[in-house]
N, C-alpha and C positions, 0 to 999 in steps of 0.2 A: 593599875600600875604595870600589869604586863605591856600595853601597849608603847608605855614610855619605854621600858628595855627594849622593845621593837625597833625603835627608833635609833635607840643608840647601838646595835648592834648594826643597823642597817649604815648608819653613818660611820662606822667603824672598817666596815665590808667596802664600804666605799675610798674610805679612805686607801685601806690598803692596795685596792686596787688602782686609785690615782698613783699610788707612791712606781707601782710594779709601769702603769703607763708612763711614768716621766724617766722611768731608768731606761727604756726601752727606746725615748724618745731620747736618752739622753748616750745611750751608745750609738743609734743610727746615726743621727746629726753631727755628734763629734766625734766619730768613732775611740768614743769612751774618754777622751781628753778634758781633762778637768775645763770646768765652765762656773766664772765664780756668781754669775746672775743667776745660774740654774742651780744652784745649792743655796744661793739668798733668797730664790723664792722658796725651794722644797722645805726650808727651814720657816721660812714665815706659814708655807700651806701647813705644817705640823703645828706652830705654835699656835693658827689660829682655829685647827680642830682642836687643842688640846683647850683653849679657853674657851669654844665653842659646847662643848659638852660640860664641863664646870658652869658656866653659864645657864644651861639647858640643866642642869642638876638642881643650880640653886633657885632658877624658876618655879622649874617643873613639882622638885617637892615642896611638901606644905609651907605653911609661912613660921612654923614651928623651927624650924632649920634656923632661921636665925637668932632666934632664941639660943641655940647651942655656941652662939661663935664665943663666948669667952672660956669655953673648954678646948671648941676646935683647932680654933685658933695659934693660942701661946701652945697647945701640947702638938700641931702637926709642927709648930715652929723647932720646937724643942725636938722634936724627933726628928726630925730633919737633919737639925746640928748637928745632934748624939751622934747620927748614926752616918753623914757626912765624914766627924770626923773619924770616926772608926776607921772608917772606908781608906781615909785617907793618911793613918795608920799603917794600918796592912798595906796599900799599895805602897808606902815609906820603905816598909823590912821587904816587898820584896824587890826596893832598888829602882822602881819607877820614879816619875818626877812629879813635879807638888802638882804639876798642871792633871798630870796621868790621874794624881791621888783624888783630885776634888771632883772630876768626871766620874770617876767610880765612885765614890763617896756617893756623889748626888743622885746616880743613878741605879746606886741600894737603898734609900732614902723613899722614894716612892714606889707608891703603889699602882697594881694596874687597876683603874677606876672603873672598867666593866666587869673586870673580875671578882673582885670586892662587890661590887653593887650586885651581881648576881648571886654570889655566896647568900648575902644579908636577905637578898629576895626569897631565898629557896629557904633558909632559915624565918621568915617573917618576921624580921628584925628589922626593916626599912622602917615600918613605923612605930617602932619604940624609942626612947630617952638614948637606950643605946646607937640604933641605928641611925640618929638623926644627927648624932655625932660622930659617926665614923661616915659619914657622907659628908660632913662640915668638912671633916679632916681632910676626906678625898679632895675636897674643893683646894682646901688650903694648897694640898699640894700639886695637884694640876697647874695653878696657877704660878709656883714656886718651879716647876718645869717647862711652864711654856718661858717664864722670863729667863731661865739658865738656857734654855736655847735660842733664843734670841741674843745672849750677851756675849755666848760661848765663841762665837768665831770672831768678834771684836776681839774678845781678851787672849785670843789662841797664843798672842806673840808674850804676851805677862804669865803666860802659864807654864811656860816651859817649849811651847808646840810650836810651829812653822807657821808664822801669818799665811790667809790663806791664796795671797799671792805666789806664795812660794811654793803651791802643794800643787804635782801634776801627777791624776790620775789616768793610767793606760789600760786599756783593755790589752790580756793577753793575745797574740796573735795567731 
């Protein structure tokens, strides 16, 4: 098992460091001027590390895992909602827009899946009843973030936010 967390710590490292290369790539070239090809790909390289390691999760562990999806399932769904609309609550009273509130919502709603996965590891919980559903869960919800960010700059303009035509980013000078 340790080896698998090697992996995704290594794809994780990687990742971050792509993201630091394309900002770098993406002040020199436009000197910082919004680029809406280059925030369509950084969002699709995001969403498909994020189903990339969900993916690589629900391979990777036993075949037992599936076994768990009628708990992981309806209950990462359910906590997702709950705590969406919570999110979207609080952002309400403090005077943000529904667009503002379901971004925050959604993005208290998940977990960080290497985080979690190494807790359960250091606990020896990955292979019990429990651990095999809170790795379902993870699943459920990785997948439920890669699609909100993929839908998220379509719906910018129904959510309150600036299509993202209209949004120009400058590099201080």
């Amino acid at each position: 098992m340790q080896h698998r967390l090697r992996e995704l710590y290594v794809g994780s490292v990687v990742a971050i460091a792509a993201s630091f290369f394309a900002a770098w790539l993406f002040e020199v070239f436009n000197n910082g001027v919004h680029n809406d090809v280059l925030e369509g790909v950084t969002i699709l390289g995001a969403a498909a590390l994020m189903l990339y390691v969900s993916g690589w999760l629900l391979l990777r562990q036993d075949p037992e895992l599936l076994a768990v999806r009628t708990i992981a399932l309806p209950g990462a769904a359910g906590q997702i909602a709950l705590v969406s609309v919570l999110g979207i609550a609080v952002a309400y009273a403090l005077g943000w827009s529904i667009g503002g509130g379901i971004v925050f919502g959604l993005a208290l709603s998940v977990a960080s899946t290497a985080v979690v996965l190494h807790a359960l590891q250091q606990r020896r919980l990955v292979e019990t009843d429990r651990g095999r559903i809170a790795v379902g869960w993870l699943v459920v919800q990785d997948l439920v973030t890669a699609l909100a960010l993929l839908l998220l700059p379509a719906f910018a303009g129904l959510l309150g936010g600036k299509p993202v035509e209209q949004v120009a980013i400058r590099s201080s000078p």
